[in-house]
TIMARPA-496168 format. One record per atom (N, C-alpha, C): residue number from 1; y, z, x; atom name; residue in one letter. Coordinates in Angstrom, 3 decimals, decimal comma, always signed. Atoms other than C-alpha are relative to their C-alpha. Layout:
N
REC   num         c2         c3         c1   atome   residu
REC   NUM          Y          Z          X      CA        a
...
//
This chain:
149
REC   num         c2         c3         c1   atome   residu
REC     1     -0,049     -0,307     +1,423       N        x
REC     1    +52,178   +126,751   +135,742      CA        x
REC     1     +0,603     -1,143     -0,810       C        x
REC     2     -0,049     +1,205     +0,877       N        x
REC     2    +53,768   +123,384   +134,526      CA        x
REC     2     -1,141     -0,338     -0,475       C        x
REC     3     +1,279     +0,850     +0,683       N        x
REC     3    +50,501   +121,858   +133,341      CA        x
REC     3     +0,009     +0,913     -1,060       C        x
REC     4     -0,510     -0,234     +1,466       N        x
REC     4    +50,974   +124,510   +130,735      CA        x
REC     4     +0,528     -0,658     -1,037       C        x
REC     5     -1,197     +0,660     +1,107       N        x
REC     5    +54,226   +122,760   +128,991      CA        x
REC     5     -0,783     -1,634     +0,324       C        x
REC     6     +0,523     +1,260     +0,229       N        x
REC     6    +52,258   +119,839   +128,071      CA        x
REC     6     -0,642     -0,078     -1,799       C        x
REC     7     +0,039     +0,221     +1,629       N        x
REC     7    +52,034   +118,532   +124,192      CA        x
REC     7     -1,434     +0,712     -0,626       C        x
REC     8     +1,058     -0,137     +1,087       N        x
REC     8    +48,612   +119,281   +123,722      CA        x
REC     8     -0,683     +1,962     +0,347       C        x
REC     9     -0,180     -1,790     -0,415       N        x
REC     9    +48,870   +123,215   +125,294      CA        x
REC     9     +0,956     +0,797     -1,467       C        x
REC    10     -0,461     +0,008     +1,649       N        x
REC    10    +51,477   +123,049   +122,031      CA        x
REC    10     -0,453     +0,218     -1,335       C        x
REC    11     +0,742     -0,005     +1,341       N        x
REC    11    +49,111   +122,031   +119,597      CA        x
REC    11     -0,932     +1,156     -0,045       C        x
REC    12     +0,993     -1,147     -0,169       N        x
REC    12    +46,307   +124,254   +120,711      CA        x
REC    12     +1,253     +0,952     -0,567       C        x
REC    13     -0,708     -1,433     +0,804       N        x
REC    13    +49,004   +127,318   +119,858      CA        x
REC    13     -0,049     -0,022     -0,985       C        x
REC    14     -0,503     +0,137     +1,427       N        x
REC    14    +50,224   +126,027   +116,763      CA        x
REC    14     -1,348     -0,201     -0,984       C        x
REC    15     +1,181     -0,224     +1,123       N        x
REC    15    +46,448   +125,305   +115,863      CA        x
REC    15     -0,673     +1,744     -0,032       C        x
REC    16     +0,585     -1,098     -0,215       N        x
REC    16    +45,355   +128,947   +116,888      CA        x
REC    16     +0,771     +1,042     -0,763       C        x
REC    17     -1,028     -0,997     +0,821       N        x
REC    17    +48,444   +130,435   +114,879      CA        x
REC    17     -0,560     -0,436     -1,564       C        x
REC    18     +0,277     +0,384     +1,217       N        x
REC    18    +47,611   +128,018   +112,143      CA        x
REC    18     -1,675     +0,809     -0,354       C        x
REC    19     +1,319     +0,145     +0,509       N        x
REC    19    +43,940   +129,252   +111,830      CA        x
REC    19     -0,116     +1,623     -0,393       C        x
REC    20     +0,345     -1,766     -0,018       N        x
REC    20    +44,610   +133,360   +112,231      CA        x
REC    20     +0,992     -0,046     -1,242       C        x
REC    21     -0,659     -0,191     +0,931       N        x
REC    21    +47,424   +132,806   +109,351      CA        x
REC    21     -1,239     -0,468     -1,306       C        x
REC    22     +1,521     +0,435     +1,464       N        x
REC    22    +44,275   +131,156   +107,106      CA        x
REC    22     -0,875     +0,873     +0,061       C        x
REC    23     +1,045     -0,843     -0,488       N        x
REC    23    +41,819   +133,759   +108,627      CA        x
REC    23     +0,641     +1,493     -1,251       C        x
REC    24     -0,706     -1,042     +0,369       N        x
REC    24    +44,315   +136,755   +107,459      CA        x
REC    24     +0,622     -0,003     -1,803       C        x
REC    25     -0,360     +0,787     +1,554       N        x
REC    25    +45,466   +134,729   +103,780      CA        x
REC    25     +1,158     +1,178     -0,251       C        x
REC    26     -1,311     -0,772     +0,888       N        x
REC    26    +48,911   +136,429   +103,346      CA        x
REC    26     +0,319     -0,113     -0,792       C        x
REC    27     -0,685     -0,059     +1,048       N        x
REC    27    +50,190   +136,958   +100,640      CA        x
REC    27     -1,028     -0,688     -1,142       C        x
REC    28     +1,230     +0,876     +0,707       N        x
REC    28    +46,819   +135,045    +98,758      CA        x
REC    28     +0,463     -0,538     -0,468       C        x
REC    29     -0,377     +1,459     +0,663       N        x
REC    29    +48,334   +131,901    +98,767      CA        x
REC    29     -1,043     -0,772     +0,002       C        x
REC    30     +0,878     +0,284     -0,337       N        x
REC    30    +46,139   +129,828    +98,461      CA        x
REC    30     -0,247     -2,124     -0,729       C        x
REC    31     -0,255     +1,141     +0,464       N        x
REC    31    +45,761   +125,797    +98,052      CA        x
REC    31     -1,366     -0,946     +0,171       C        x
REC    32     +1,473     +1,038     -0,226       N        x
REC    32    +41,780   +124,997    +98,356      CA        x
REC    32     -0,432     -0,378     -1,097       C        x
REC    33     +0,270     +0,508     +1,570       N        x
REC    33    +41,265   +122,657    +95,826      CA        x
REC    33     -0,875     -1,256     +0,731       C        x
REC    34     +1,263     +1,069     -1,051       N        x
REC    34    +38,887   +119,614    +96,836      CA        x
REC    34     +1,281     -1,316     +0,465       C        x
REC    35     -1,115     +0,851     -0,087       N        x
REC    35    +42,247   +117,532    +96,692      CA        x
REC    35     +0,214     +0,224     +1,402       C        x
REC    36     -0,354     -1,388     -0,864       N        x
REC    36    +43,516   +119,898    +99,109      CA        x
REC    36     -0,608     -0,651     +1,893       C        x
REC    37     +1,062     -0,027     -0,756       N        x
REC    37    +40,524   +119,465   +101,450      CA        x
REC    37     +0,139     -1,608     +0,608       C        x
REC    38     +0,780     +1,571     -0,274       N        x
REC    38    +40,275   +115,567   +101,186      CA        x
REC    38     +1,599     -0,644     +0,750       C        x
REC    39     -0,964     +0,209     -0,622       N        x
REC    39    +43,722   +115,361   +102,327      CA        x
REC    39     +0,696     +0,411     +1,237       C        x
REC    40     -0,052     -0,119     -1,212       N        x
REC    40    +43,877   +117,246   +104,904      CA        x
REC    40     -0,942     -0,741     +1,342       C        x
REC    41     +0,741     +0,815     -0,871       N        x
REC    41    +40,680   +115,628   +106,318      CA        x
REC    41     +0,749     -1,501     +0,289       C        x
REC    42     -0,331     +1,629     +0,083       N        x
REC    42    +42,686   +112,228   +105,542      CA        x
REC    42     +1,307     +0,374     +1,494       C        x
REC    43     -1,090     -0,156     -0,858       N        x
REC    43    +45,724   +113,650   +108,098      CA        x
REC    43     -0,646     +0,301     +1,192       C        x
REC    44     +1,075     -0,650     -1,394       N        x
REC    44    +43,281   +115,073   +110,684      CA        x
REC    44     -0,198     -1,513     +0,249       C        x
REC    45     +0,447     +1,772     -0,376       N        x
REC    45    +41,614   +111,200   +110,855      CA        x
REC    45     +1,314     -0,783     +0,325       C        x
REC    46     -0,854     +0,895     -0,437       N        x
REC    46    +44,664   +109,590   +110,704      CA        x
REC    46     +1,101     +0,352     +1,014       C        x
REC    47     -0,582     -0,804     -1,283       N        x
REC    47    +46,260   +111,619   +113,369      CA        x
REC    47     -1,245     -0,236     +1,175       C        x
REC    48     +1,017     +0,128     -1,208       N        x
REC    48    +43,099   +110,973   +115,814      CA        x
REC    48     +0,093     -1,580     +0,383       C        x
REC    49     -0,627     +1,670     -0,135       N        x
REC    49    +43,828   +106,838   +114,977      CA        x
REC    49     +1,017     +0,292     +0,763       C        x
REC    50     -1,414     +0,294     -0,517       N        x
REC    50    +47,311   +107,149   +115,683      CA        x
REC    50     -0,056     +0,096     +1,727       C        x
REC    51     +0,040     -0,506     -1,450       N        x
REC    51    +46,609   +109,041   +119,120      CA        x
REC    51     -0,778     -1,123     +0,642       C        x
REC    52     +1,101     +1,042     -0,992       N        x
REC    52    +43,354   +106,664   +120,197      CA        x
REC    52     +0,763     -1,584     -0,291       C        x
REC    53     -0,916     +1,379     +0,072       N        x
REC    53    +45,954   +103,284   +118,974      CA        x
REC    53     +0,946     +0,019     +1,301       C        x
REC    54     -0,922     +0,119     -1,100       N        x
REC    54    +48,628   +104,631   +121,184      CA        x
REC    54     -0,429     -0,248     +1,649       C        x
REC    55     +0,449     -0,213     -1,470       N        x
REC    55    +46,279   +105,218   +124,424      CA        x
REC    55     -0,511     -1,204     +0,581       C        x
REC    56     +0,716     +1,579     -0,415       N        x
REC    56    +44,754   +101,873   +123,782      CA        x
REC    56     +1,466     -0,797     +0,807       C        x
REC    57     -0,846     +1,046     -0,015       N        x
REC    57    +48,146   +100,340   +123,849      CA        x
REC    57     +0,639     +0,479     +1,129       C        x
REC    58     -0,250     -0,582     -1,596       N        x
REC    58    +49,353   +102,464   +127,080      CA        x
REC    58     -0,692     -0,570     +0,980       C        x
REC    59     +1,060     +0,761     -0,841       N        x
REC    59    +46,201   +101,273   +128,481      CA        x
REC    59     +0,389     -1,233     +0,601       C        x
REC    60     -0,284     +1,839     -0,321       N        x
REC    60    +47,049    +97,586   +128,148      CA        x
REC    60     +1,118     -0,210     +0,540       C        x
REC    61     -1,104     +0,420     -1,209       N        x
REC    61    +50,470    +98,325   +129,271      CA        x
REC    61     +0,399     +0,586     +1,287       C        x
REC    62     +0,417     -0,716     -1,418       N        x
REC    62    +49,029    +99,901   +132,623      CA        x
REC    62     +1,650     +0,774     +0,184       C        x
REC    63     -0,849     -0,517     -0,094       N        x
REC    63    +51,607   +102,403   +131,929      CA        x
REC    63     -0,671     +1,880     -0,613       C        x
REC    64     +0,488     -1,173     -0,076       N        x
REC    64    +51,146   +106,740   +132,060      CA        x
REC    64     +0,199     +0,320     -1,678       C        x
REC    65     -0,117     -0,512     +1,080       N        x
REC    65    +50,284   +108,844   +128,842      CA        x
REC    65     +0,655     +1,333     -0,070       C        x
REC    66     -0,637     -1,548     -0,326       N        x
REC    66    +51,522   +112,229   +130,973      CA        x
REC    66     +1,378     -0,065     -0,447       C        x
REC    67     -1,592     -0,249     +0,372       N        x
REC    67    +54,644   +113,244   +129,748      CA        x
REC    67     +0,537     +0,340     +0,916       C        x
REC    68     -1,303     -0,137     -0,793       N        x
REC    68    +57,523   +113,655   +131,678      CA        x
REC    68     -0,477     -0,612     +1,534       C        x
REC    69     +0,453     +1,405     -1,295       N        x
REC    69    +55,898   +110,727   +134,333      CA        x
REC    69     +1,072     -1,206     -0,421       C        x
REC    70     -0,023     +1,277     +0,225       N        x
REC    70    +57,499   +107,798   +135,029      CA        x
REC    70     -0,503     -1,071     -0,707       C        x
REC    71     +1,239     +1,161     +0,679       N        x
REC    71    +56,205   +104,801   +132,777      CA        x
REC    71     +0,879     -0,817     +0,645       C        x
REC    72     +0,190     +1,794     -0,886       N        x
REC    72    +55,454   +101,307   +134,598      CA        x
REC    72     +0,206     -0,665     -0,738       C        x
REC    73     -0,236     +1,165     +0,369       N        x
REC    73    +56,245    +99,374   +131,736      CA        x
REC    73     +0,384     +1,125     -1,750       C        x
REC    74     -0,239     -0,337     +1,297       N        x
REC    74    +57,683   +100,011   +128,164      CA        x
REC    74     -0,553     -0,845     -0,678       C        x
REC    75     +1,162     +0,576     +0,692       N        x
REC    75    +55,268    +99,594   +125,642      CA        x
REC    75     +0,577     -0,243     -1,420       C        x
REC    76     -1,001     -0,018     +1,640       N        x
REC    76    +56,674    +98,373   +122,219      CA        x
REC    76     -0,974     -0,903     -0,740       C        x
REC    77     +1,073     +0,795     +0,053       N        x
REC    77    +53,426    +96,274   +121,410      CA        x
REC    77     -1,094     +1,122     -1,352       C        x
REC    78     +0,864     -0,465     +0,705       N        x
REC    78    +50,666    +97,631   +118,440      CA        x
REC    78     +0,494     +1,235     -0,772       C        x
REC    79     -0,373     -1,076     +0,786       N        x
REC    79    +50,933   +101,088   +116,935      CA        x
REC    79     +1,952     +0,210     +0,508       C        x
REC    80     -1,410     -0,022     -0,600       N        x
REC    80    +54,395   +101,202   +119,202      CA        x
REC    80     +0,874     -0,939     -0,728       C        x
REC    81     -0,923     +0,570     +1,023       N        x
REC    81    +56,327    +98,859   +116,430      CA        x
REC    81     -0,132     +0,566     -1,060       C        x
REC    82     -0,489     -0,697     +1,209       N        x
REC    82    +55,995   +101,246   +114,030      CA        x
REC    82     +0,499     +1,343     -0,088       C        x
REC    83     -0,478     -1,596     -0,044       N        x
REC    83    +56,745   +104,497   +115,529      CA        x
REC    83     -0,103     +0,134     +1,587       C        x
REC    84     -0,183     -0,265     -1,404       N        x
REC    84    +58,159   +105,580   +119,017      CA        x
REC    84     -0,849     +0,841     +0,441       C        x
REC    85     +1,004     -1,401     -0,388       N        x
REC    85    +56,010   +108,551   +119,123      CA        x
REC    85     -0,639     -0,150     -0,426       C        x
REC    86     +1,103     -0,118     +0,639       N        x
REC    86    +52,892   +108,021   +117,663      CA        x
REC    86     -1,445     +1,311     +0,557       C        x
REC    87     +0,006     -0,972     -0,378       N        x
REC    87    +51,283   +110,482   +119,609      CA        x
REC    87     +0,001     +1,633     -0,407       C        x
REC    88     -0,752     -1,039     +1,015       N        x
REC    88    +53,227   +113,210   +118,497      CA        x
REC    88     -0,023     +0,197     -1,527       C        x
REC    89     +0,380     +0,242     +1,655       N        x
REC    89    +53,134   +111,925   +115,030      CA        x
REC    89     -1,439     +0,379     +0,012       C        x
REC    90     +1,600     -0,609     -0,614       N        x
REC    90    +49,333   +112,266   +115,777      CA        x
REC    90     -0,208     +1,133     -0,422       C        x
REC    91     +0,263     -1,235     -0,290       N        x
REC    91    +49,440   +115,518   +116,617      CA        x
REC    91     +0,730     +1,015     -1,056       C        x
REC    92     -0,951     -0,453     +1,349       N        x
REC    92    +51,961   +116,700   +113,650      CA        x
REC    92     -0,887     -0,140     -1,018       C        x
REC    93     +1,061     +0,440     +1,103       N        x
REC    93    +49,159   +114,879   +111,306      CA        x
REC    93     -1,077     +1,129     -0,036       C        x
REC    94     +1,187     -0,462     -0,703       N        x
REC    94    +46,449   +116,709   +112,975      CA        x
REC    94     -0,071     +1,376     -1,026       C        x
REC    95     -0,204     -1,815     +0,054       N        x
REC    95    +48,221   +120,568   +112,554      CA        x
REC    95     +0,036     -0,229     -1,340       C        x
REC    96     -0,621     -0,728     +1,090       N        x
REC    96    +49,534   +120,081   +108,867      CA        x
REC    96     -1,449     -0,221     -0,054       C        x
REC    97     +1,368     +0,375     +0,424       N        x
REC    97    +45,868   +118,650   +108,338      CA        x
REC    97     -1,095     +0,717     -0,198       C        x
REC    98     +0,611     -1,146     -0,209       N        x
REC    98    +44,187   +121,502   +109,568      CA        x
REC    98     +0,160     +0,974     -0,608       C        x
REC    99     -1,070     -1,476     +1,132       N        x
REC    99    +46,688   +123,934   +107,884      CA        x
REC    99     -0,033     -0,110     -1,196       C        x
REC   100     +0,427     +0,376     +1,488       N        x
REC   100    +45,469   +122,249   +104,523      CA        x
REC   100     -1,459     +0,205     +0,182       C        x
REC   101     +1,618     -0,328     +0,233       N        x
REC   101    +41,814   +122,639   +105,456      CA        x
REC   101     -0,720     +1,239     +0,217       C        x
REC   102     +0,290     -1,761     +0,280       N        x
REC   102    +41,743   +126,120   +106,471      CA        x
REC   102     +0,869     +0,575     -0,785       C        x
REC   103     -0,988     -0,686     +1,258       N        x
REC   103    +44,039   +126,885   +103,611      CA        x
REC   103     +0,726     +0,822     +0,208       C        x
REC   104     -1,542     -0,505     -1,131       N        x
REC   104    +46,841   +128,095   +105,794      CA        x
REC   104     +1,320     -0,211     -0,840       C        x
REC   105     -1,122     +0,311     +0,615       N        x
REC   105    +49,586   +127,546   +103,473      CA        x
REC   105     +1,332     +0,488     +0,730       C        x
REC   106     -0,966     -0,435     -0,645       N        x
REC   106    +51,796   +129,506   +105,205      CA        x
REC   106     +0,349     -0,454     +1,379       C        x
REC   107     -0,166     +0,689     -1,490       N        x
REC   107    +51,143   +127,846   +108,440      CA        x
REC   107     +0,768     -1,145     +0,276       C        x
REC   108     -0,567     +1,526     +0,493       N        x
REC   108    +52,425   +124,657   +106,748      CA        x
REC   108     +1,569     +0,206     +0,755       C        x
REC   109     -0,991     -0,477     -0,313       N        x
REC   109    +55,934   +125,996   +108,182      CA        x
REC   109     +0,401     -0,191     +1,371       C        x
REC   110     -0,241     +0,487     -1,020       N        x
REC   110    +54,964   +125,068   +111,282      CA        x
REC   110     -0,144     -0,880     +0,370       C        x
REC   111     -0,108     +1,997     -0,556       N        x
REC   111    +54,809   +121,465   +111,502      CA        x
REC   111     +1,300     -0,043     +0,525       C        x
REC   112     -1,267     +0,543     -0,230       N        x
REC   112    +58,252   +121,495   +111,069      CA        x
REC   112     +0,462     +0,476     +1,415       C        x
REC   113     -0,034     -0,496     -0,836       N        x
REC   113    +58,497   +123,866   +113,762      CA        x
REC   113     -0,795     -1,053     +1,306       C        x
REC   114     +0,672     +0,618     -1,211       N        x
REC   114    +56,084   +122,163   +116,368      CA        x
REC   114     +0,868     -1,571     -0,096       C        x
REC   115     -0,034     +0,917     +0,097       N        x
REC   115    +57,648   +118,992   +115,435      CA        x
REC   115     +1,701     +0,280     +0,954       C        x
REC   116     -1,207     -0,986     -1,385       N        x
REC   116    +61,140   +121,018   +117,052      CA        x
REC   116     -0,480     -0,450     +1,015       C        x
REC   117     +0,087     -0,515     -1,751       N        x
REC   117    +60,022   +121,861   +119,702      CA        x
REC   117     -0,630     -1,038     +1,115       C        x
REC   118     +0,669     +1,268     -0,733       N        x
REC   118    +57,706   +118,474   +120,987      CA        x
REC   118     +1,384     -0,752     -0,263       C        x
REC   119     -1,119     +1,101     -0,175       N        x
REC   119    +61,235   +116,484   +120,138      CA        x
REC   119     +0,689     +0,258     +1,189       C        x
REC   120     -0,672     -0,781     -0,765       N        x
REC   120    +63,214   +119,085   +122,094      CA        x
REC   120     -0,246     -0,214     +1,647       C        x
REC   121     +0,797     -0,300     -1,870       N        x
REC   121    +60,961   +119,800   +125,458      CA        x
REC   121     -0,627     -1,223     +0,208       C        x
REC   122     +0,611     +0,638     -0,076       N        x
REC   122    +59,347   +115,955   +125,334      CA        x
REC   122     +0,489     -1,128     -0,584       C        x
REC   123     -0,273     +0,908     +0,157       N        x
REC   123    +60,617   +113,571   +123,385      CA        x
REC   123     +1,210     -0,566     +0,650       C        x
REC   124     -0,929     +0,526     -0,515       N        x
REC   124    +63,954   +113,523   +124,574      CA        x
REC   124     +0,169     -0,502     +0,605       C        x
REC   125     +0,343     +0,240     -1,450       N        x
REC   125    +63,199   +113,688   +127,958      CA        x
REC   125     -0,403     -1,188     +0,684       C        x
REC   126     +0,788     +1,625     -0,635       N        x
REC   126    +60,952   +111,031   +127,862      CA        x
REC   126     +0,794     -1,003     +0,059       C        x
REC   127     -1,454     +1,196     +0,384       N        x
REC   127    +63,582   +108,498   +125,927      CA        x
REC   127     +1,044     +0,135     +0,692       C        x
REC   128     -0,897     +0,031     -1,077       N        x
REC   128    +66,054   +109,655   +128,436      CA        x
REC   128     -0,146     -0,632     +0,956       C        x
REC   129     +0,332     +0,640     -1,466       N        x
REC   129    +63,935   +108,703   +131,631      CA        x
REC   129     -0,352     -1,814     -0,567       C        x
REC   130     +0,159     +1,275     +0,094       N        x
REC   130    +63,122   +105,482   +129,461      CA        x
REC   130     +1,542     -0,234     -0,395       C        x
REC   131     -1,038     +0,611     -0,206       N        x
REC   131    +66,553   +104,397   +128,527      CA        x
REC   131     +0,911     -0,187     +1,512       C        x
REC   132     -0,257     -0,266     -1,063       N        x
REC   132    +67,595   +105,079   +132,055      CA        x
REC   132     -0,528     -1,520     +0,806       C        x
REC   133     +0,393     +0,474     -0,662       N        x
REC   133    +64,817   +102,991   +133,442      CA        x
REC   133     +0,143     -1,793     -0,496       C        x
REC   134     +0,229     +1,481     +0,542       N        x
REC   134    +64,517   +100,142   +130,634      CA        x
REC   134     +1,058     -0,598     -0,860       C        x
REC   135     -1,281     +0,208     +0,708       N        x
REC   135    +68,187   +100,240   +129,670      CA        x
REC   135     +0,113     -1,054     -1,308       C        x
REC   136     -0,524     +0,474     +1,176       N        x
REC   136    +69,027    +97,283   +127,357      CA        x
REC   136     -1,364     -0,437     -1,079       C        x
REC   137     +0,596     +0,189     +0,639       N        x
REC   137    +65,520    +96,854   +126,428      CA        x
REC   137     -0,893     +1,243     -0,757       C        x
REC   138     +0,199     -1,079     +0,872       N        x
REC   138    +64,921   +100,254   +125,475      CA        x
REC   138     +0,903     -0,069     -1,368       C        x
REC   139     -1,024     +0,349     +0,953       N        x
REC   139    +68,312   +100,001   +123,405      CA        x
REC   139     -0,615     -0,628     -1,039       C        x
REC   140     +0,284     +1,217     +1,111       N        x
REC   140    +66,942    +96,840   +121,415      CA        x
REC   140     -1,420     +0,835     -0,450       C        x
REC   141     +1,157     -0,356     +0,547       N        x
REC   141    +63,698    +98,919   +120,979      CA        x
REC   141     +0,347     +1,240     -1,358       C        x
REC   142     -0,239     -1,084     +1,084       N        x
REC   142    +65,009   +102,355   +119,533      CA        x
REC   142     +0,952     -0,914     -1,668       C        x
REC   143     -1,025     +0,266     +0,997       N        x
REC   143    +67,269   +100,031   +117,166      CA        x
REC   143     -1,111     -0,750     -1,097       C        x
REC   144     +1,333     +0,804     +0,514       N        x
REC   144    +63,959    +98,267   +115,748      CA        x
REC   144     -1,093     +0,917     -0,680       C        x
REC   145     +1,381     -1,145     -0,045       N        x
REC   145    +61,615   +101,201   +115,957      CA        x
REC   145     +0,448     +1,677     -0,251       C        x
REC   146     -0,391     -1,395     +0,281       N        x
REC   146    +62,256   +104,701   +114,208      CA        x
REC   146     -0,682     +1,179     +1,328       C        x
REC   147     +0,794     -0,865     -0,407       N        x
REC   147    +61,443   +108,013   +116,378      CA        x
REC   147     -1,375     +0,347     -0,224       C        x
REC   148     +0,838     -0,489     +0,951       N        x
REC   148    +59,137   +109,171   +113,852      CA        x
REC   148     -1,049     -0,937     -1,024       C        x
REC   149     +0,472     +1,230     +1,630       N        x
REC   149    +58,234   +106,961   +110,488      CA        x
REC   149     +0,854     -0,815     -0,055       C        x
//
C-alpha cells in the first residue's frame, strides 16, 4: 500500500474533491468569467512546464524523480535555480487551475491545504535525506534557492 502515498495519488484526490465541489456549486459561488477561464488554463500549462522542466533536468542529472528514493546527484541546474520544488509547485498550479476552470471556488481552499500536506509527508523528507547526503552543498543550495517561489 505505499505506492499509494505518492504526490500524484494526492493530486488525483484533491482534483476529484476539487471537481465534485464545482459539480455540487455550494453556496452559488461562482467565478466563470472568461478571465476566470483563461487563467486557470494559464496555471494548468504552466504547471505541466514546470513538471516536464524539472524531469528534463532530473534526467540530465541521472538522478530519481520517486519520492522518498535516494537521489544520485543534486540537481540545482535549470528550472532547479528558481525553485526547490518545482514539481510540487507544478502540481499546486495544476489544482488551483482546475479549481478556476470548473468554477470550484470553494475548492480554491485547498491548494493551501494540498500544499500542507506535500511539504509535510514529502518535501521535508526529501530535503532531509538530501541535506544528509549532500551536506554543505545542499546548505549553499537551500540558501540560494527558495522552497517554493
Amino acid at each position: 500500500m505505499k505506492w499509494i502515498d505518492i504526490p500524484p495519488v494526492w493530486l488525483l484526490a484533491a482534483l476529484i474533491a476539487t471537481w465534485f465541489i464545482g459539480e455540487a456549486q455550494p453556496f452559488n459561488l461562482s467565478l466563470d468569467f472568461p478571465l476566470t477561464q483563461l487563467l486557470g488554463g494559464l496555471l494548468v500549462g504552466a504547471g505541466v512546464i514546470l513538471m516536464a522542466l524539472a524531469a528534463m533536468e532530473m534526467r540530465k542529472g541521472r538522478t530519481t524523480i520517486i519520492p522518498h528514493s535516494e537521489a544520485a546527484s543534486l540537481v540545482t541546474s535549470g528550472i532547479f535555480k528558481r525553485t526547490r520544488n518545482p514539481i510540487y509547485l507544478g502540481d499546486a498550479a495544476i489544482l488551483a487551475g482546475l479549481a478556476l476552470r470548473w468554477d470550484a471556488v470553494l475548492a480554491l481552499v485547498l491548494v493551501p491545504v494540498f500544499v500542507w500536506i506535500i511539504e509535510r509527508r514529502f518535501i521535508i523528507p526529501e530535503e532531509n535525506m538530501l541535506r544528509r547526503k549532500f551536506r554543505a552543498d545542499f546548505a549553499r543550495y537551500t540558501q540560494k534557492t527558495r522552497r517554493w517561489l
